[in-house]
C-alpha positions in Angstrom: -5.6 110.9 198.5 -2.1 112.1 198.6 0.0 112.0 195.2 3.6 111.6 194.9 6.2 114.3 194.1 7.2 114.4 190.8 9.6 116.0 188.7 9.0 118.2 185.8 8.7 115.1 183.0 5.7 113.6 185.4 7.8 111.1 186.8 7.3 110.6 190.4 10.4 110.9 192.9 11.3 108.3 196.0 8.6 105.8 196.5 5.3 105.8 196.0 2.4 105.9 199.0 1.1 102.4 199.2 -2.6 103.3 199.0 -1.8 105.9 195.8 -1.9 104.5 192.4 1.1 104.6 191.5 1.8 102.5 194.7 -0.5 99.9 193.6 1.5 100.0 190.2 5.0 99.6 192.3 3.3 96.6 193.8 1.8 94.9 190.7 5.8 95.2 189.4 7.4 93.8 192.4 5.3 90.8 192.0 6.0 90.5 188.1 9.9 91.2 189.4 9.3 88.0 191.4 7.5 86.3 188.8 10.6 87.2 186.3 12.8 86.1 189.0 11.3 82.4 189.5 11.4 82.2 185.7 15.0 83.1 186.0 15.6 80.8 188.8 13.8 78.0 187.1 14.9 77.8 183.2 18.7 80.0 183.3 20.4 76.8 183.2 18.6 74.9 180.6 19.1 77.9 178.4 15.1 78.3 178.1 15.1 81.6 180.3 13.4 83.4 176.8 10.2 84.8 177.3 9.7 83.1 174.3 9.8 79.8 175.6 7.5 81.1 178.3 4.7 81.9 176.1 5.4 78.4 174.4 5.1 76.7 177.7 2.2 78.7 179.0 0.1 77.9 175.8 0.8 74.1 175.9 0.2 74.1 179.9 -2.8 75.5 179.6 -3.7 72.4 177.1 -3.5 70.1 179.8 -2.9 66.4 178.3 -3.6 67.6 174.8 -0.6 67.2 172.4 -0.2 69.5 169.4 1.4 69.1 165.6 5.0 70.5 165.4 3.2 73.4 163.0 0.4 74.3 165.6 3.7 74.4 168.3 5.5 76.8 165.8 2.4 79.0 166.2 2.5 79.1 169.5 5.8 81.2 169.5 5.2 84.4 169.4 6.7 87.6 167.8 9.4 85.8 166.1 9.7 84.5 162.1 8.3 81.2 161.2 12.1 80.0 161.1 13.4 81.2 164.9 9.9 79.4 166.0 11.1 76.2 164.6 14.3 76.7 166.6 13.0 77.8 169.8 10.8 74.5 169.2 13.3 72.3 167.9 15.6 73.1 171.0 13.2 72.3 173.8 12.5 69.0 171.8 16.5 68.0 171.7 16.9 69.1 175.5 14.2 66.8 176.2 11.5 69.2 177.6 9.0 68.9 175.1 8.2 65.0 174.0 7.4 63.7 170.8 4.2 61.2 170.3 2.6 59.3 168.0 -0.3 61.2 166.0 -3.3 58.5 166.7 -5.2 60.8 163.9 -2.0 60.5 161.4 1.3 58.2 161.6 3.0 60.7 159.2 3.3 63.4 161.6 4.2 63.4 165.3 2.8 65.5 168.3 4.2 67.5 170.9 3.8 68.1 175.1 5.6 69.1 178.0 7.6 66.3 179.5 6.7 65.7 183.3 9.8 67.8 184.6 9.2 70.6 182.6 5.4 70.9 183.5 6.5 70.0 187.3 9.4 72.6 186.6 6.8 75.1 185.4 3.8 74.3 188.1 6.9 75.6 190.3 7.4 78.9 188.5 3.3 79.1 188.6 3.1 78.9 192.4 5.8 81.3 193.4 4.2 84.2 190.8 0.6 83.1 192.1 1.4 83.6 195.5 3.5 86.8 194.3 0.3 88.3 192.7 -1.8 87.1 195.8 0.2 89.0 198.5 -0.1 92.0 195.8 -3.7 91.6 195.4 -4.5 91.3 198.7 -3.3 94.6 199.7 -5.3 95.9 197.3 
């Protein structure tokens, strides 16, 4: 197998042969380009386009119909303080992407989901980075 050029700090010059490494690497990032890109495309205007709010709205996606406490939603928002948590929270509540329900299991507190448009906005941002990673994989 043929290996790139590269200069003298190991970095490899022009593009890299599709069946090297190093191409499979160029690949992998031109699908998480594209996957960056439909995030971009999907969340710039509501002000959401933080990858902060993307771990937020991966975690609660991937709890289906379950709601969660405001603290468990905090927790969810990763490699920030306690207090920008609460923000990042707080603001997809007031913009009306995350909904507020009833806690069946205690009236005092309230529970949180995705409203329908943002999980139908974010099933879209799911189905342009699958099909990304599948056109990726599949030359693989």
């Amino acid at each position: 197998m043929k290996t790139p050029q590269t200069t003298g700090s190991g970095q490899h010059q022009g593009p890299p042969a599709a069946d090297t490494l190093n191409g499979q690497r160029a690949r992998f990032l031109q699908a998480l380009q594209q996957l960056d890109e439909a995030w971009v495309i999907a969340f710039h205007e509501t002000g959401l386009s933080d990858v902060y709010f993307s771990r937020l709205f991966t975690e609660l996606w991937e709890r289906g119909d379950k709601a969660v406490s405001k603290t468990d939603a905090y927790s969810l928002v990763k490699g920030v303080s306690p207090q920008t948590a609460m923000k990042y929270v707080h603001k997809a509540i007031k913009d009306g992407h995350l909904e507020e329900i009833d806690n069946p299991d205690d009236r005092r507190s309230r529970l949180l989901r995705m409203s329908p448009a943002l999980q139908q906005r974010f099933e879209e941002v799911i189905d342009r980075a699958r099909s990304a990673f599948i056109e990726v994989l599949a030359k693989e």
